[in-house]
LUMDRENMAR-844562 format. One line per 5 residues: number of its first residue (from 1); their letters; for each residue x, y, z of N, C-alpha, C. Coordinates in steps of 0.1 Angstrom, whole numbers, plus 5000, padded with zeros to 4 digits. Atoms other than C-alpha are relative to their C-alpha. Last residue first. Layout:
BEGIN
NUM> a> X Y Z X Y Z X Y Z ~ ...
***
This chain:
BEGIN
306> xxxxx> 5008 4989 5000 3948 4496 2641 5004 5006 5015 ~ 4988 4996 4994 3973 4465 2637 4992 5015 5001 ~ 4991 5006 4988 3942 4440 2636 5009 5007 5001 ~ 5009 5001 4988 3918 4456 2614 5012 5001 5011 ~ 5001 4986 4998 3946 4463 2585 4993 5000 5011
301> xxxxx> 4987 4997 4997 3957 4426 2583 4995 5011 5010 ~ 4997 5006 4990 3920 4414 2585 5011 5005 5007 ~ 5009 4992 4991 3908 4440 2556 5007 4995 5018 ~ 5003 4989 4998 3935 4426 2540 4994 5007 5004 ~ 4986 5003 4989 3931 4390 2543 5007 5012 5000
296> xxxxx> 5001 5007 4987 3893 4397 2531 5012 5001 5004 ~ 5006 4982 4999 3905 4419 2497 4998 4995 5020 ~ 4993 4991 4999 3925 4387 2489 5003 5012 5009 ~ 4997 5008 4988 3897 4360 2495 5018 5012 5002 ~ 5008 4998 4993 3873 4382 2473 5014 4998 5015
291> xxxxx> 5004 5013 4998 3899 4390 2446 4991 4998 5014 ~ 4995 5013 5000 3905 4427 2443 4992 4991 5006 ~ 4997 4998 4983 3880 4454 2431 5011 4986 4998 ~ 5013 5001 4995 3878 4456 2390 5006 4999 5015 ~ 5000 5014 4994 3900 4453 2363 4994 4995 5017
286> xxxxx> 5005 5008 5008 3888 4481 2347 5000 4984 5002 ~ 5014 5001 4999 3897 4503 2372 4992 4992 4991 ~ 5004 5007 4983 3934 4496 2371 4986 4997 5001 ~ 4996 5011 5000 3934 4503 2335 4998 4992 5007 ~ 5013 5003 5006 3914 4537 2339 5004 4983 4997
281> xxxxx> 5013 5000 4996 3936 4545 2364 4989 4994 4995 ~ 4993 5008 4986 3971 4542 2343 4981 4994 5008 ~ 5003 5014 5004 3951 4561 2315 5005 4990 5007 ~ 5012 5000 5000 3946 4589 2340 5000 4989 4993 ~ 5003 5003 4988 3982 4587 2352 4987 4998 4996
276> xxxxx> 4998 5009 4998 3996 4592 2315 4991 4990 5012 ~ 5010 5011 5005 3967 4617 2310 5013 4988 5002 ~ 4993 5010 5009 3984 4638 2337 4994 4989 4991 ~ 4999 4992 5016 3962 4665 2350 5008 4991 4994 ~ 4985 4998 5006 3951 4641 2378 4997 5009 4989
271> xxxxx> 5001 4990 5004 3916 4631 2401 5015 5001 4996 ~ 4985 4999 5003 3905 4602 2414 5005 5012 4990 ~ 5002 4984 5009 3868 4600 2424 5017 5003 5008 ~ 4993 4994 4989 3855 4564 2439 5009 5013 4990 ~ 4993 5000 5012 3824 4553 2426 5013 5006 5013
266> xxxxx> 5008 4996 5014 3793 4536 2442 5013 5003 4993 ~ 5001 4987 5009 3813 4524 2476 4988 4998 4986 ~ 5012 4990 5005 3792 4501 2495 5001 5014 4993 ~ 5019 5006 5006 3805 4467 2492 4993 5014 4999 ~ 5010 5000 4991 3845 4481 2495 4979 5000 4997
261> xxxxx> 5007 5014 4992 3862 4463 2468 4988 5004 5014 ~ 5010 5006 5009 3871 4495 2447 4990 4990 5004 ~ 5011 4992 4996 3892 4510 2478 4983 4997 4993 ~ 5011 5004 4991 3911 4477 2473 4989 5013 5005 ~ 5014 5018 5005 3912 4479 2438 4998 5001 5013
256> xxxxx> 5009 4999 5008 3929 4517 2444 4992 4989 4999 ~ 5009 4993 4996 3956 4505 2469 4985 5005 4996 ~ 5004 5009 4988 3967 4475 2455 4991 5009 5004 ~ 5009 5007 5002 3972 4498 2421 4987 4989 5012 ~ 5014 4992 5006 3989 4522 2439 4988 4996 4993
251> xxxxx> 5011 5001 4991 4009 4494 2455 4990 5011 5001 ~ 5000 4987 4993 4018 4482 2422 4994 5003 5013 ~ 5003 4988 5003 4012 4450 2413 5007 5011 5008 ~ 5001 4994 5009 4028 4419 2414 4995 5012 4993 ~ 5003 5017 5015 4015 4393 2438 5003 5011 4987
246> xxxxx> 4999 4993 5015 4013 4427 2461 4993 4987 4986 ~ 5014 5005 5005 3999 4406 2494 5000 5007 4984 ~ 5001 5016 5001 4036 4405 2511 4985 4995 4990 ~ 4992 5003 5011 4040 4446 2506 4999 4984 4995 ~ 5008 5000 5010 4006 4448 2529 5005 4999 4985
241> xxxxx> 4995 5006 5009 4024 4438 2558 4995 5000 4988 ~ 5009 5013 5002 3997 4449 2582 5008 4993 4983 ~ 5004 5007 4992 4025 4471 2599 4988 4988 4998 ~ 4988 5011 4997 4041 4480 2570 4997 4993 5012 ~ 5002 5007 5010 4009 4500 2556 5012 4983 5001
236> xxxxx> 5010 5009 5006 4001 4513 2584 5003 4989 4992 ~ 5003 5007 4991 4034 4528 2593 4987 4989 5000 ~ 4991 5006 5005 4035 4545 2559 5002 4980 5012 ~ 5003 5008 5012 4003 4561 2561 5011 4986 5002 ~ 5008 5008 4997 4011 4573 2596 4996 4993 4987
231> xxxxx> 4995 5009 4986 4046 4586 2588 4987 4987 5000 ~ 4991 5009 5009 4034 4602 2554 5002 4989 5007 ~ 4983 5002 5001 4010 4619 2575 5004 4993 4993 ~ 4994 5007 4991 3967 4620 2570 5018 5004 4996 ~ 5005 5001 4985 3944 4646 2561 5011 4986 5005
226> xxxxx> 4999 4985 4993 3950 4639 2523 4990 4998 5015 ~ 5018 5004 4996 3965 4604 2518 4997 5018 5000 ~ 5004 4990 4991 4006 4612 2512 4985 5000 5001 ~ 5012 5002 5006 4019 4577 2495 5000 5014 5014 ~ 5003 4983 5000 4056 4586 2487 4983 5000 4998
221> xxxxx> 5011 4998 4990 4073 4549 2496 4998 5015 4998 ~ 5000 4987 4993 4092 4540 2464 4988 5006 5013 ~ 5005 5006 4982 4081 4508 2450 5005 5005 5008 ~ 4993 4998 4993 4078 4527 2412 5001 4991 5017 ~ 4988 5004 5006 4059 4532 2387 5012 4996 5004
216> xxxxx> 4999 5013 5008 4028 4526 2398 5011 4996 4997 ~ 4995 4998 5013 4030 4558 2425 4999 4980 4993 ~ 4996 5017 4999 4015 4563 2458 5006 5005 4983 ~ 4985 5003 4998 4012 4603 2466 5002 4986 4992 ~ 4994 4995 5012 3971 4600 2463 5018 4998 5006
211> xxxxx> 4993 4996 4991 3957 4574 2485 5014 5006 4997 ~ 4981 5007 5000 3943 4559 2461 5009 5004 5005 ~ 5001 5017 4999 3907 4560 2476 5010 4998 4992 ~ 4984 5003 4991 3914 4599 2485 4998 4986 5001 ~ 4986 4992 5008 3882 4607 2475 5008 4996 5008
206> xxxxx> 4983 5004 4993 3851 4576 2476 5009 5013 4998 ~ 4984 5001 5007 3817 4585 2466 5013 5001 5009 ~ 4992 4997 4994 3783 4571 2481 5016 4998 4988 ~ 4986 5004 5004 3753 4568 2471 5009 5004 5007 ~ 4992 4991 5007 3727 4572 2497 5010 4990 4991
201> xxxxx> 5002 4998 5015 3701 4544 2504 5008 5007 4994 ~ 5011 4987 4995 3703 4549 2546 4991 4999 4983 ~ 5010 5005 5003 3724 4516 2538 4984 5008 5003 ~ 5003 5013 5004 3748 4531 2523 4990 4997 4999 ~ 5005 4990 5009 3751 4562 2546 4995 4991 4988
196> xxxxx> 5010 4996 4992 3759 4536 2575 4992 5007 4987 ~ 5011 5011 4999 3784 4518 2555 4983 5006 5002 ~ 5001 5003 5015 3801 4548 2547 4991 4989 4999 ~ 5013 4993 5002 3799 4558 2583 4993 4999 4989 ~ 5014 5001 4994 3812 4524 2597 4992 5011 4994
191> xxxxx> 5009 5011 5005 3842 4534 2574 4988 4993 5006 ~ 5015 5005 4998 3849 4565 2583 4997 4986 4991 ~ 5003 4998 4989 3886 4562 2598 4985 5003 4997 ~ 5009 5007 5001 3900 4539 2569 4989 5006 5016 ~ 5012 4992 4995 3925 4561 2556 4989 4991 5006
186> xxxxx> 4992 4991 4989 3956 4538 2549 4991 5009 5009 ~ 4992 5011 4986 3936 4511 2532 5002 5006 5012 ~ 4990 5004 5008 3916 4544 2517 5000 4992 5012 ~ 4993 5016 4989 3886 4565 2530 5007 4994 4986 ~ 4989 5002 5006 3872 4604 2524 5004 4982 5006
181> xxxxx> 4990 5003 4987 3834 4608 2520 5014 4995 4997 ~ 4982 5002 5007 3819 4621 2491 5001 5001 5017 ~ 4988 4992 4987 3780 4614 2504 5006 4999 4997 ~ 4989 5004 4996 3747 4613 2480 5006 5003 5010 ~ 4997 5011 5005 3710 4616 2486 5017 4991 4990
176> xxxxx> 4992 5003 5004 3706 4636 2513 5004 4989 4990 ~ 5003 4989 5013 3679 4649 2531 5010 4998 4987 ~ 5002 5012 5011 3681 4617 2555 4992 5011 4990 ~ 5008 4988 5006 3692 4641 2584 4987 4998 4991 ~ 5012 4998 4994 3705 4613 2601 4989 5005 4996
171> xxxxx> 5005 5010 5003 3734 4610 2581 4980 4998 5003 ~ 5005 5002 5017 3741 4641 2581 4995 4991 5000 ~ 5015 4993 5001 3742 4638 2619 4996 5000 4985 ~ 5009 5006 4989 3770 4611 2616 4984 5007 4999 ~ 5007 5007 5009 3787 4634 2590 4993 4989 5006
166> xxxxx> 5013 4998 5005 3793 4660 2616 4997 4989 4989 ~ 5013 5004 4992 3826 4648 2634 4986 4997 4996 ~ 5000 4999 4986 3841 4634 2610 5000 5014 5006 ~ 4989 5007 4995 3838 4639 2575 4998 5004 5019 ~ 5002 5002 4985 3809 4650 2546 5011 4991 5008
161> xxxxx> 4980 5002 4999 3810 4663 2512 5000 4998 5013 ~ 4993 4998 4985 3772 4660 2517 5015 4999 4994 ~ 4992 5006 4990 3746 4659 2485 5009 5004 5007 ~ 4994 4994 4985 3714 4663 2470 5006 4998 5006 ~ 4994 5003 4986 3704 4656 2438 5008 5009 5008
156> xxxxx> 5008 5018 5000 3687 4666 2402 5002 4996 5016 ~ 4996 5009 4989 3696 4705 2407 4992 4988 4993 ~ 4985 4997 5004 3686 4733 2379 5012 4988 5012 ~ 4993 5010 5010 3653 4718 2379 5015 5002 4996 ~ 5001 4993 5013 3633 4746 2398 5009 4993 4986
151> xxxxx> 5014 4994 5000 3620 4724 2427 5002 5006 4981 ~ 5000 5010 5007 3661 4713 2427 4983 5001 4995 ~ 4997 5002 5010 3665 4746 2434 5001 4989 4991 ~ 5008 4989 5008 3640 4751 2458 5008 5000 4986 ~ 5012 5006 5006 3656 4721 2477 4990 5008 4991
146> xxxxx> 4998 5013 5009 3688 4735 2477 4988 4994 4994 ~ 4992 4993 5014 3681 4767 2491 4998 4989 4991 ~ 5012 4999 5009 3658 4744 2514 5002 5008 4993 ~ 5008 5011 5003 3685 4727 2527 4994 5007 4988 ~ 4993 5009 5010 3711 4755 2533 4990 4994 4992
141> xxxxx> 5010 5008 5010 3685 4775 2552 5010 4992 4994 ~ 4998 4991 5014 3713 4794 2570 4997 4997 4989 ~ 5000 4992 4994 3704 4783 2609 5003 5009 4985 ~ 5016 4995 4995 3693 4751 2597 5002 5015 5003 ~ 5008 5000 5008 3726 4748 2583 4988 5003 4999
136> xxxxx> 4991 4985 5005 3749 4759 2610 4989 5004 4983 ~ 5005 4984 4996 3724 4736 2633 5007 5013 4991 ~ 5015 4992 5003 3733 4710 2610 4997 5010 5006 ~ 5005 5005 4991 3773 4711 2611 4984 5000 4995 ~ 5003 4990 4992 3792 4723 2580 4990 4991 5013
131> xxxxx> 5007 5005 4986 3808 4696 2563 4999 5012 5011 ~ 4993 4994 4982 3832 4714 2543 4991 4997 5011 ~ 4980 5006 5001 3814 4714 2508 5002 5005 5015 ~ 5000 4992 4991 3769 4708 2504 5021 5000 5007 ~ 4992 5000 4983 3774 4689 2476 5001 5010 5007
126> xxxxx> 4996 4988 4988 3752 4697 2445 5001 4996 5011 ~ 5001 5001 4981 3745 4667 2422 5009 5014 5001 ~ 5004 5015 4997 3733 4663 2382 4998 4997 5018 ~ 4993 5003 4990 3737 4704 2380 4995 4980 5003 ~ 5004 5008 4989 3711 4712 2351 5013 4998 5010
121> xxxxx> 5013 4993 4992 3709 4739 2323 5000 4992 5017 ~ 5011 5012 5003 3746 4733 2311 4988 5007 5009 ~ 5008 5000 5010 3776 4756 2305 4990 4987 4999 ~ 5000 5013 5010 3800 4746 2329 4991 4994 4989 ~ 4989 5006 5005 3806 4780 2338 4999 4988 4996
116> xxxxx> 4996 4985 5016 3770 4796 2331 5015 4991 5001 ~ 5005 5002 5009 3759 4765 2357 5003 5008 4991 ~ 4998 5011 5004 3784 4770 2385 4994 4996 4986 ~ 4982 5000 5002 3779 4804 2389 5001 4990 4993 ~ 5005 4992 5014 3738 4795 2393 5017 5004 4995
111> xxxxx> 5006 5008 5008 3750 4773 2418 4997 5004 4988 ~ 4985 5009 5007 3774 4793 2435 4995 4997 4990 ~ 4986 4999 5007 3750 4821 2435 5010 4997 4996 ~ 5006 5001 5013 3721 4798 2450 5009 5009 4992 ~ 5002 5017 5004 3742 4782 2483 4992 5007 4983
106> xxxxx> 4987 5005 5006 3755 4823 2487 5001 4982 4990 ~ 4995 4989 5014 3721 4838 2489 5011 4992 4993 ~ 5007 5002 5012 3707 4806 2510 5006 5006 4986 ~ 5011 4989 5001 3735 4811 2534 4992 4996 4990 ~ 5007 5006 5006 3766 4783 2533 4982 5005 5000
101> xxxxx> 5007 4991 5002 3795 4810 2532 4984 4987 4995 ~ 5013 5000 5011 3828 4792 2531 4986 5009 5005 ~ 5015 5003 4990 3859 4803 2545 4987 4999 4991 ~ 5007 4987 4995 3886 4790 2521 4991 5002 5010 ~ 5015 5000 5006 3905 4758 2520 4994 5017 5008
96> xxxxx> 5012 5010 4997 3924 4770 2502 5007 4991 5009 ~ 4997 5013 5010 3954 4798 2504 4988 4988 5005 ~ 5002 5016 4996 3944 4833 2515 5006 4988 4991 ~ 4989 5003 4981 3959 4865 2509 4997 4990 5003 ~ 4988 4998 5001 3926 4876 2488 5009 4996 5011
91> xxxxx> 4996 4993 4987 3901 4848 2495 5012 5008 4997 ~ 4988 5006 4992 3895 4833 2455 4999 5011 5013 ~ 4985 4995 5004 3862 4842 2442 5007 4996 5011 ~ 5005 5007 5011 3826 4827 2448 5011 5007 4985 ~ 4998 4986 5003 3833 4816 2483 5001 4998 4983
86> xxxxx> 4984 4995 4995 3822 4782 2490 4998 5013 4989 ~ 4991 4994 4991 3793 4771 2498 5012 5004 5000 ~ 5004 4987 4999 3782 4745 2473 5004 5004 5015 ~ 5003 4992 4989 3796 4722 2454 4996 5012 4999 ~ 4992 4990 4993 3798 4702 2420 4993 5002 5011
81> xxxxx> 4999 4994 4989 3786 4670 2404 5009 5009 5006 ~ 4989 4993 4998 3784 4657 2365 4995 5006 5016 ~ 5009 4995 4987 3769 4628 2358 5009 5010 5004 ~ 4996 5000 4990 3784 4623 2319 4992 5003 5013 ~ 4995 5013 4997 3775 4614 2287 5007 4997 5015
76> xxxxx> 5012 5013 4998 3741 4636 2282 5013 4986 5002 ~ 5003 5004 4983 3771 4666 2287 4989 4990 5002 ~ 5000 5017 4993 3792 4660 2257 4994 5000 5011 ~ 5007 5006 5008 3790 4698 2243 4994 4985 4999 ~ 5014 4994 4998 3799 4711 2274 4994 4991 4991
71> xxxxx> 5008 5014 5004 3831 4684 2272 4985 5009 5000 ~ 4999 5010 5010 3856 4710 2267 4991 4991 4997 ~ 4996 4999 5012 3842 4745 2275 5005 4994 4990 ~ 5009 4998 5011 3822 4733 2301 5002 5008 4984 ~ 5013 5006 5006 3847 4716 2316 4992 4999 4994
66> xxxxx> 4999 5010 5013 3872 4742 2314 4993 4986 4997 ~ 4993 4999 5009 3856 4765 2332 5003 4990 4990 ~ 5014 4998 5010 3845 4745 2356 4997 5004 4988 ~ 5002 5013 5007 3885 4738 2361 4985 4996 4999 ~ 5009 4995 5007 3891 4775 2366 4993 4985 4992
61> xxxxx> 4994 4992 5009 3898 4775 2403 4989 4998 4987 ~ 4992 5007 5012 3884 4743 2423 5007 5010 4987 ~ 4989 5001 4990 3865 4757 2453 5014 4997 4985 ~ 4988 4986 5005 3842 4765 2426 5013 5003 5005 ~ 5006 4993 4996 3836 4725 2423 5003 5016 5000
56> xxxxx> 4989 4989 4999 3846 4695 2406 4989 5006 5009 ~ 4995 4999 4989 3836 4658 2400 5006 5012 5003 ~ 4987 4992 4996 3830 4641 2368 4994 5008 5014 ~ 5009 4989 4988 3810 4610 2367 5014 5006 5001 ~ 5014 4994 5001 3807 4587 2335 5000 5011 5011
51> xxxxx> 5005 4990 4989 3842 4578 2327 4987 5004 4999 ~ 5010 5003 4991 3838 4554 2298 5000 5005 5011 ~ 4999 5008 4994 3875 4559 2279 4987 4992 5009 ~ 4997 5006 5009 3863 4585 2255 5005 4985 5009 ~ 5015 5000 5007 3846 4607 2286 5007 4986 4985
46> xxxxx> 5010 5006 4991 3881 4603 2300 4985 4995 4996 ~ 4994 5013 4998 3900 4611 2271 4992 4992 5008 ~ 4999 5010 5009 3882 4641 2262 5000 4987 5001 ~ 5015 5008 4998 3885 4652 2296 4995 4994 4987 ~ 5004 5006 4991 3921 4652 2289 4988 4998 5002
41> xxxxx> 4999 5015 5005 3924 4663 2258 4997 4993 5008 ~ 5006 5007 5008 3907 4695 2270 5002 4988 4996 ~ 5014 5002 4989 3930 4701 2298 4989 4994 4995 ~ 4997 5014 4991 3961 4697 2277 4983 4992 5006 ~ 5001 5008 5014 3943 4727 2248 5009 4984 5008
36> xxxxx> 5014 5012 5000 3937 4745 2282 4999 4991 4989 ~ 5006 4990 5006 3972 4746 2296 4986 4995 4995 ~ 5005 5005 5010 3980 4727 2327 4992 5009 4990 ~ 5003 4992 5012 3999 4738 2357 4998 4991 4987 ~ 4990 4996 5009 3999 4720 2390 4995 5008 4987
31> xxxxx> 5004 5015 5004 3976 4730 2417 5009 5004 4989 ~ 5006 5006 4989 3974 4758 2440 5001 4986 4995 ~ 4987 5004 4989 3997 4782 2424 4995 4991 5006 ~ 4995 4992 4987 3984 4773 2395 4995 5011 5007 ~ 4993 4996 5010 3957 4754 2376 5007 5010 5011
26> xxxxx> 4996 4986 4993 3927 4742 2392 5007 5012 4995 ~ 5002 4985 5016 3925 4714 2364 4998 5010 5012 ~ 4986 5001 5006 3943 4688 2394 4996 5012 4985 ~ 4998 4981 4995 3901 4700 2412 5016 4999 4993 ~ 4995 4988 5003 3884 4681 2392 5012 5006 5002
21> xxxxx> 4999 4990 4986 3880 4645 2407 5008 5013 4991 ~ 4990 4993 5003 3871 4619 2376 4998 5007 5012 ~ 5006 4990 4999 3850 4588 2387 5013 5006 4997 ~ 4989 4989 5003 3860 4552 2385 4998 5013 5001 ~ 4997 5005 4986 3832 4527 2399 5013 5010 4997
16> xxxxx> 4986 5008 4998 3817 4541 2368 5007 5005 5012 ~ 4989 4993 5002 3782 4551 2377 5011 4994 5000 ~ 4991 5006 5000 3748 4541 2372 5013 5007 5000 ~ 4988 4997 5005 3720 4565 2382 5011 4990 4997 ~ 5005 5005 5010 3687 4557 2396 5012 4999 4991
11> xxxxx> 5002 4994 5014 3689 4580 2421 4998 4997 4989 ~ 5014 5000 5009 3685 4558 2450 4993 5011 4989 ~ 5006 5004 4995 3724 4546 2454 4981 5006 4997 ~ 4998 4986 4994 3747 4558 2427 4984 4999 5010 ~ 5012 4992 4994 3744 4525 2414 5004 5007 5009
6> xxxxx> 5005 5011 4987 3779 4500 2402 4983 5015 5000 ~ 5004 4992 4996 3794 4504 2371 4995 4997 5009 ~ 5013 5008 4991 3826 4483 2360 4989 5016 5003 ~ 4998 4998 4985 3852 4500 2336 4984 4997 5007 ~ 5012 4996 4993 3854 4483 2304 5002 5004 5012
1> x> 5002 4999 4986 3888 4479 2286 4987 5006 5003
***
């Protein structure tokens, strides 16, 4: 199995249209429990399967951590990207998402954090996390934290975790050369921005493009998207009849190729501690977006009952 690569727009970068999403190595109470001799096999597996872009952040517990403890030694095989802004310990009393903190001091503390834990000299991309507004940014240098860091080589790229309202102005900004924005069948509420960011030149990564909950195993309705209802997912999905266009798959699979099919993702960043579910993924992803005239009569469905 090959997994397709597409361009991480003008970085130069190729990336599998697959990406890993950290944060399932969190590790309780916040995320399921995984010891590290699991955790290891796992990124193992992935990096052994053709995964090229992992995906975490501090937000993410100790799963930098175990990154650079399992694949450190493997890091010319991967693009690896984390955030910045966020607190550089857990909020006592709190449950994520934390308050973040996107100040120069704090934007170069993560970062330097970030690098001793995943043990490497470089950061491939640094996401600015939680779509902060611009003026909140201009007002706490964000930018030019960033850009002093990338000056000093511990950064290659510059990017936006970015979601309605403010990713519009991001866009704008054109400091930015990725965006993790969130969209699925069922999620589809930035997709003009995704486009937009696209053709600005950014790459662009997909979360929540299988619209986690869904299951393979099963035609059980348990797809929960993050930020959206079970209800509204569900309703969606029955309203553009989207069980009628299966032909046999899964509708975690349906779901995933068609996030795959959109022209201007780069990768889309799926994340599990289960290596059953990760080699599931990497199957799906291998066989590539759905069919042209498919992916078309599904976009149409979903348009029209909106």
């Amino acid at each position: 199995m090959t997994i397709p690569t597409r361009a991480l727009g003008r970085t130069g970068f190729e990336v599998t249209i697959l990406g890993y999403g950290a944060m399932e190595l969190r590790g309780e109470p916040h995320g399921p429990a995984i010891d590290d001799a699991d955790a290891g096999r796992l990124l193992n597996e992935l990096l052994d399967a053709g995964i090229n872009l992992i995906d975490t952040s501090v937000d993410y517990g100790r799963s930098e951590e175990l990154i650079g403890r399992h694949v450190g030694s493997r890091r010319d095989e991967y693009f690896l990207a984390s955030k910045c802004g966020c607190p550089l310990s857990p909020t006592p009393g709190r449950t994520p998402p934390y308050p973040h903190d996107h100040s120069a001091a704090n934007v170069r503390a993560g970062v330097e954090q970030s690098l001793r834990r995943l043990r490497t000299d470089r950061l491939d991309l640094v996401q600015v996390h939680m779509s902060p507004t611009r003026a909140q940014m201009e007002d706490d240098g964000t930018i030019e934290e960033l850009q002093r860091l990338r000056e000093e080589g511990k950064v290659r790229f510059l990017g936006m975790s970015g979601i309605l309202p403010n990713l519009a102005e991001h866009i704008l900004m054109d400091a930015f050369d990725v965006f993790q924005i969130p969209y699925s069948a069922l999620q589809p509420e930035h997709d003009e921005l995704i486009r937009r960011a696209a053709q600005a030149g950014a790459g662009v990564l997909i979360r929540g493009g299988a619209a986690r909950g869904t299951t393979s195993a099963d035609k059980a309705w348990r797809p929960q998207p993050i930020g959206l209802s079970e209800n509204v997912a569900r309703d969606r999905w029955e309203a553009a009849g989207l069980d009628q266009l299966l032909d046999g798959m899964s509708r975690h699979e349906f779901v995933l190729r068609f996030t795959l099919s959109h022209p201007a993702l780069s990768s889309t960043i799926v994340g599990t501690s289960n290596l059953t579910h990760l080699r599931e993924n990497v199957e799906i992803a291998s066989r590539g977006p759905l069919a042209d005239d498919l992916y078309a009569e599904a976009v149409h469905r979903l348009s029209t009952t909106d």
